[in-house]
C-alpha positions in Angstrom: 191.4 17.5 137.3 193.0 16.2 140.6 192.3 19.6 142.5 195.8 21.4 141.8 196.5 24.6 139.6 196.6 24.6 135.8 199.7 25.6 134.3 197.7 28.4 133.0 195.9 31.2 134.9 193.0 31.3 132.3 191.7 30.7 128.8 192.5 33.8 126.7 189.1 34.9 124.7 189.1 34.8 120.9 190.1 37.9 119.5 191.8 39.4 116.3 193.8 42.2 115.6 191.8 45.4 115.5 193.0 48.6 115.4 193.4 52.3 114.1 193.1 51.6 110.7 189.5 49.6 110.7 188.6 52.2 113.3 189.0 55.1 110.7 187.8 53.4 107.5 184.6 52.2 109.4 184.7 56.2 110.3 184.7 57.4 107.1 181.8 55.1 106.2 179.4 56.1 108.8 180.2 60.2 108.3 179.4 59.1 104.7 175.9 57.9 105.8 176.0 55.5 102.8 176.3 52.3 104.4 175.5 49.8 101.4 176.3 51.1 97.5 174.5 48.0 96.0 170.6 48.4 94.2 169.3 45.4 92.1 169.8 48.2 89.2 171.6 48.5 85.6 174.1 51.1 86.7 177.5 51.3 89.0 175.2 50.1 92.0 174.6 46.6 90.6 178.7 46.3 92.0 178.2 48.1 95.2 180.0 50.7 96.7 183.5 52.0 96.7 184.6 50.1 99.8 183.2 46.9 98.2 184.9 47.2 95.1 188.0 48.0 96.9 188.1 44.4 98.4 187.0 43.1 95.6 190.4 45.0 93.6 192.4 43.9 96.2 191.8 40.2 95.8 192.2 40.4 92.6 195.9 42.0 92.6 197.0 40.0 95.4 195.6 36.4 94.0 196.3 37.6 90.1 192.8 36.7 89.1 190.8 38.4 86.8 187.6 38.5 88.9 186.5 38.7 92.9 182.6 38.9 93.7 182.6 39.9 97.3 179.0 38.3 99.2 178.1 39.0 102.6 179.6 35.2 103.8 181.5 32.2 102.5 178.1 30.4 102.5 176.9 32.5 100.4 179.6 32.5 98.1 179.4 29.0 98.0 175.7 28.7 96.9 176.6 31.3 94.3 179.7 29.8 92.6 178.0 26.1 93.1 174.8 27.8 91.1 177.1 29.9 88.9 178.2 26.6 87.8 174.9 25.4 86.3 174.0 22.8 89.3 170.3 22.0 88.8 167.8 19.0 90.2 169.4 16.0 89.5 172.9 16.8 89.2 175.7 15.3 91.8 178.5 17.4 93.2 181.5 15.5 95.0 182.9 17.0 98.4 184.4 16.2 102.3 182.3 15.0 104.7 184.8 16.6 107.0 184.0 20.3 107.0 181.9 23.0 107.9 178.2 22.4 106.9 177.8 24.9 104.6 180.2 23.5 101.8 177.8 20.5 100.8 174.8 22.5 102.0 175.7 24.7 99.0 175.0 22.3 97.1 172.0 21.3 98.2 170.6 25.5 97.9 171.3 24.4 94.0 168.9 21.5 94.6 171.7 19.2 93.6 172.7 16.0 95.4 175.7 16.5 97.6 178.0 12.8 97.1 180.6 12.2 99.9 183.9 11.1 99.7 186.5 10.5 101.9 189.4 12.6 103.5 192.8 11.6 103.3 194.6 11.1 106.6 197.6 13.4 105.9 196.2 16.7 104.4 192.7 16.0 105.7 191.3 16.9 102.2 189.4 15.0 99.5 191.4 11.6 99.0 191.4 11.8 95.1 191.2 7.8 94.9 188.1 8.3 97.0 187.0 11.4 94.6 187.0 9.2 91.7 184.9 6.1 92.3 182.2 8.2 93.6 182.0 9.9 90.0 178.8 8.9 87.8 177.3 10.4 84.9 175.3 12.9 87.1 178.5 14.2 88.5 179.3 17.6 87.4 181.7 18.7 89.8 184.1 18.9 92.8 184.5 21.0 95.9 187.7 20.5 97.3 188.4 21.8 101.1 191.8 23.1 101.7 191.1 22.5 105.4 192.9 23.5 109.0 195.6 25.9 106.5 196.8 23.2 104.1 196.4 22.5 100.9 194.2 19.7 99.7 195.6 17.5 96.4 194.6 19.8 94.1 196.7 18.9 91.3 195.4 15.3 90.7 191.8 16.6 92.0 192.2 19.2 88.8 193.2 16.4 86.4 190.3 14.4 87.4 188.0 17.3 86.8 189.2 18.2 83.5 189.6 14.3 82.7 185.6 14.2 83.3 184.7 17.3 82.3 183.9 18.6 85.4 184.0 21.8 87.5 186.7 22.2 90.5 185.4 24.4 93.1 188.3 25.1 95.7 186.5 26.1 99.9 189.4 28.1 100.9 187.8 29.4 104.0 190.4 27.9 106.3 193.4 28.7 103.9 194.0 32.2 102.5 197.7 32.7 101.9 198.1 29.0 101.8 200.4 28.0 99.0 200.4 24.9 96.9 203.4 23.9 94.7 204.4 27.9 94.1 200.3 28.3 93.3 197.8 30.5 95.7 195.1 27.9 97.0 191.6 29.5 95.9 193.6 30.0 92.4 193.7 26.9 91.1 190.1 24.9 90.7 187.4 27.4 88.8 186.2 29.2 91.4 188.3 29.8 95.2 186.1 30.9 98.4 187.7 33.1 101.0 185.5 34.2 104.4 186.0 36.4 106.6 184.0 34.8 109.3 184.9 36.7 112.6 187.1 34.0 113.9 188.9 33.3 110.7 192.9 34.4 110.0 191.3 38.2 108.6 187.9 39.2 109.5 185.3 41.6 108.9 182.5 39.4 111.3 180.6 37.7 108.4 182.0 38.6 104.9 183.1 36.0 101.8 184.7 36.8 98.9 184.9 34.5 95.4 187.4 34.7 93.0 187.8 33.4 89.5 189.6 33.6 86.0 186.1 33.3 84.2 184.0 36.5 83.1 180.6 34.3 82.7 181.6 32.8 86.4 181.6 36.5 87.8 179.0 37.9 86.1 176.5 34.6 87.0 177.8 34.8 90.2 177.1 38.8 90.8 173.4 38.1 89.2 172.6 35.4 92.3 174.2 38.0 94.9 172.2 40.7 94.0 168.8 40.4 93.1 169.8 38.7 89.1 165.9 38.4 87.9 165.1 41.8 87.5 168.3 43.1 85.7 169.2 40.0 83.0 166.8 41.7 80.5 168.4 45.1 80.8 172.0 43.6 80.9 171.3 41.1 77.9 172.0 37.8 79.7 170.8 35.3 77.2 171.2 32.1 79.5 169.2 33.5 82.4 169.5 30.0 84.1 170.6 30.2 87.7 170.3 33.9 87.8 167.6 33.6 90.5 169.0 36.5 92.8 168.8 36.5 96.6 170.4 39.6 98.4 173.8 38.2 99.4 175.4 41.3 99.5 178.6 42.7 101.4 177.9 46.2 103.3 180.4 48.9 103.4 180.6 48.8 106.7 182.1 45.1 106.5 184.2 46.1 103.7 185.7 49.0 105.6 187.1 46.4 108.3 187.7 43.8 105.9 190.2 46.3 103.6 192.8 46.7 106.5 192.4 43.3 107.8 193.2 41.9 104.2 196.5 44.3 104.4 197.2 42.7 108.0 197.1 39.1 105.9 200.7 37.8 106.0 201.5 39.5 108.8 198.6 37.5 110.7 199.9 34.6 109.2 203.4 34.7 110.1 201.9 35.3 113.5 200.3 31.6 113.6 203.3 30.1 111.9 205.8 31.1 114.1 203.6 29.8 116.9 202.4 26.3 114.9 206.7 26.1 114.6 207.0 26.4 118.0 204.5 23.8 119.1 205.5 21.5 116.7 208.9 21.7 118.3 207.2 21.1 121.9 205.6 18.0 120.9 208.0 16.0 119.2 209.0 14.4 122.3 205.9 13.0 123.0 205.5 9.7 120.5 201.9 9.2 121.2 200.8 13.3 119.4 202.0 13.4 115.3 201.8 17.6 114.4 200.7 18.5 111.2 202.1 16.8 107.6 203.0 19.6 105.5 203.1 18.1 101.6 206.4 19.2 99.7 205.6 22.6 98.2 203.1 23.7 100.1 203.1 26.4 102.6 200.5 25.8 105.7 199.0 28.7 107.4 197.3 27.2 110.7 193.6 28.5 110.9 193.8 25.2 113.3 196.5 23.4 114.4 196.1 19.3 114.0 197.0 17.2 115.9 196.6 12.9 115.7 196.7 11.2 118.4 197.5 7.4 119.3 195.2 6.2 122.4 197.3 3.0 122.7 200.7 4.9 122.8 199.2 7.1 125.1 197.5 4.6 127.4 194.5 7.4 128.1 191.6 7.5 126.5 191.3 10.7 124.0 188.2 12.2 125.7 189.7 12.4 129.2 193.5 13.6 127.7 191.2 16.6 126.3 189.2 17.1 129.1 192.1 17.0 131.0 194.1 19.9 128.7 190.9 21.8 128.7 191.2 21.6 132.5 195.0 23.2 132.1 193.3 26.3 130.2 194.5 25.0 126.7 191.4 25.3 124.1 191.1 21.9 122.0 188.5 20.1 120.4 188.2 16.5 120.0 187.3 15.2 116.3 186.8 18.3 114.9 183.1 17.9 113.2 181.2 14.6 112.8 180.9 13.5 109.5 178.3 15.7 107.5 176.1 12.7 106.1 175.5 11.6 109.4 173.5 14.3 111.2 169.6 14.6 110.4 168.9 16.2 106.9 171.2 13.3 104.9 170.5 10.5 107.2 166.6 11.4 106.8 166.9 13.0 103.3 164.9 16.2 104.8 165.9 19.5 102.7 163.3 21.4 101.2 159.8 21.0 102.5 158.5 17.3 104.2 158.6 15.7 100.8 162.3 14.7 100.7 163.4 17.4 98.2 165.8 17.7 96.2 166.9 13.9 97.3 163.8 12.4 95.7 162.9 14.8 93.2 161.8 13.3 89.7 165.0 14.7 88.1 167.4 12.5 90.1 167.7 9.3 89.6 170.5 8.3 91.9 170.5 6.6 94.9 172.1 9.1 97.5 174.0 7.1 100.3 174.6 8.5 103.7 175.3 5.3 106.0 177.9 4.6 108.6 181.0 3.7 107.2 181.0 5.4 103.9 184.2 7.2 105.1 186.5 5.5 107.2 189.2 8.0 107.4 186.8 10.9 108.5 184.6 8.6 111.2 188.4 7.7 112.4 189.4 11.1 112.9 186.3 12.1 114.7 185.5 9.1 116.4 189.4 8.3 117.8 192.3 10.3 116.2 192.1 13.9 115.9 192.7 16.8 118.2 192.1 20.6 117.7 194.7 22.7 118.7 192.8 26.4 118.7 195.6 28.6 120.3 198.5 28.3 118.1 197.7 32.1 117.0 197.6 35.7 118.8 196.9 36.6 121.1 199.1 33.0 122.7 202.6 33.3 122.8 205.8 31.2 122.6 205.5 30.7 126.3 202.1 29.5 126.1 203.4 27.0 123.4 206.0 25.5 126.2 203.3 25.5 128.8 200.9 23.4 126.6 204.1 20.6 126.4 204.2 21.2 130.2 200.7 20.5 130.5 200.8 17.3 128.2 203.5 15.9 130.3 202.1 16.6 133.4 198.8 15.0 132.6 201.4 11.9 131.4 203.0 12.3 134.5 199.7 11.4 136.7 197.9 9.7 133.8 197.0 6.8 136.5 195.8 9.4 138.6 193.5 11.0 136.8 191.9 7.2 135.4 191.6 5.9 139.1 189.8 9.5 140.0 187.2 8.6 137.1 186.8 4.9 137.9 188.2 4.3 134.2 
């Protein structure tokens, strides 16, 4: 920032581990010429094709569930399990304000009310205290986010469900391999969500993947992926509620990449781990940066790498440290996402049409809040504390670990410098 040269030559592009193996399963698809297996249909092509139901087995063994419904993206998964579990007009479903848009947007695709509750400061997922005075008699469930790699509470967030009867719908986007108390995350609410978003741990470019212990879960949730109106007569389905199909399904060209990417799981994780160690490591020195809480019992698996920082310790203002990193060639994001109730559709209650649907539909007769200060914790952590660490995974190395502590201290170093230079 003061015209001298960044402790690193450039910013290294995002990229994940391709190789021989995707290169010869997506071969064996294309000589095949049958690129999708799936037809809205009464027969082996309701489930897709063999490549599909391969990642779909594969889930299954590896998470020890009895069911995975593969979808052609997490978001879609989401609006499938949220349907698959009987959300309709005028029903409330409980989840983060602090995540990507589509896990209360899922909701909404059910035309039920998405309620906001707040984060906790430590594990960044739903505060359970939080979870449980937003619960009314038109809740009917919970979507926890096991965010950034670790874990959310998901023990008392489970009791709470099952104390009011409600559903527990785990967004493990950010957290596949993640371990809570000796327990898979994704295994232990009704229904876990996996994607395989290109820039997630394993890929397949867009891809999602739900798994789940309950047969009329999996079936419901294979009717709304693929087309469910015209084929509940032929396969018997007596409560044909929610079976409204849209065509959210996974090709076998994205299931031929996402097979030997799944394999290349733990391996990518140790990958981050070993970095997310290091950096952790790096940064203890500096009193004004706190690394990432990791609960007892749990295993963290760094799709991000969190960072809080203290703007008073650090006597800089959080905007110009991270302009200030960026300028070192260190990828970070300030805040991480803004609060999901305040952008446009939930502070205008604009969804479906101009009429205000489903927030003022005749079948709800709640009083959906989305003000400023509903969640304290999560308008903190975007408006003041957080920091995104995106480079504690390949292709960054252990050296690039020490240079990002070089680069921290260096900006402390001329701190005065760089505030003067902005007139601060």
């Amino acid at each position: 920032m003061l015209g001298g040269e960044p402790v690193r030559d450039r910013f290294y592009k995002h990229t994940t581990k391709i190789g021989e193996e995707e290169k010869q399963l997506v071969l064996e698809v294309l000589e095949s010429e049958v690129l999708s297996g799936f037809a809205a249909s009464n027969d082996q092509r309701f489930d897709g094709g063999k490549m599909v139901r391969e990642v779909e087995r594969l889930f299954c063994e590896y998470f020890g569930t009895k069911y995975a419904v593969s979808f052609n993206s997490a978001t879609t998964a989401l609006h499938a399990a949220v349907a698959a579990c009987g959300i309709g007009p005028g029903d409330e479903v409980i989840t983060s304000p602090f995540t990507m848009t589509a896990t209360p947007s899922s909701i909404l695709h059910a035309n039920g009310i998405p309620v906001f509750a707040d984060i906790e400061e430590s594990t960044y997922g739903l505060d359970p205290g939080s979870t449980a005075e937003k619960i009314t008699y038109r809740t009917k469930g919970i979507i926890a986010v096991n965010l950034f790699g670790h874990p959310a509470r998901l023990d008392e967030l489970k009791s709470l469900a099952a104390k009011n009867e409600l559903f527990l719908i785990e967004d493990n986007s950010q957290s596949p391999g993640a371990r809570f108390k000796g327990r898979h995350t994704g295994t232990i609410g009704n229904i876990g969500i996996f994607s395989l978003n290109y820039h997630k741990i394993f890929q397949c470019g867009e891809g999602g993947v739900a798994i789940t212990d309950s047969e009329e879960l999996a079936l419901k949730m294979r009717l709304i992926r693929n087309h469910g109106e015209v084929v509940v007569e032929a396969m018997k389905v007596n409560d044909i509620s929610n079976t409204l199909g849209w065509n959210y399904r996974m090709t076998e060209l994205q299931a031929a990449v996402a097979i030997p990417q799944f394999k290349k799981m733990e391996s990518l994780i140790k990958y981050r781990v070993n970095l997310a160690e290091k950096l952790t490591h790096v940064l203890k020195k500096f009193d004004f940066l706190s690394t990432p809480h990791i609960e007892d019992n749990c295993d963290h698996v760094y799709y991000l790498y969190p960072i809080s920082f203290n703007e008073e310790k650090a006597g800089i203002p959080r905007k110009i440290f991270c302009e200030a990193i960026r300028a070192e060639n260190f990828p970070v994001i300030e805040g991480y996402i803004k609060p999901i109730y305040l952008e446009p559709l939930y502070q205008r209650k604009i969804a479906y049409g101009k009429q205000g649907c489903p927030f003022n539909c005749h079948y709800y007769n709640g009083l959906a809040q989305y003000g400023q200060g509903m969640c304290a914790v999560a308008e903190r952590m975007w408006e003041k504390k957080l920091i995104i660490a995106n480079f504690a995974k390949y292709p960054y190395s252990d050296k690039d670990m020490e240079l990002f502590g070089a680069a921290v201290e260096r900006i402390m170093n001329y701190k005065q410098e760089i505030l003067n230079s902005l007139n601060v």
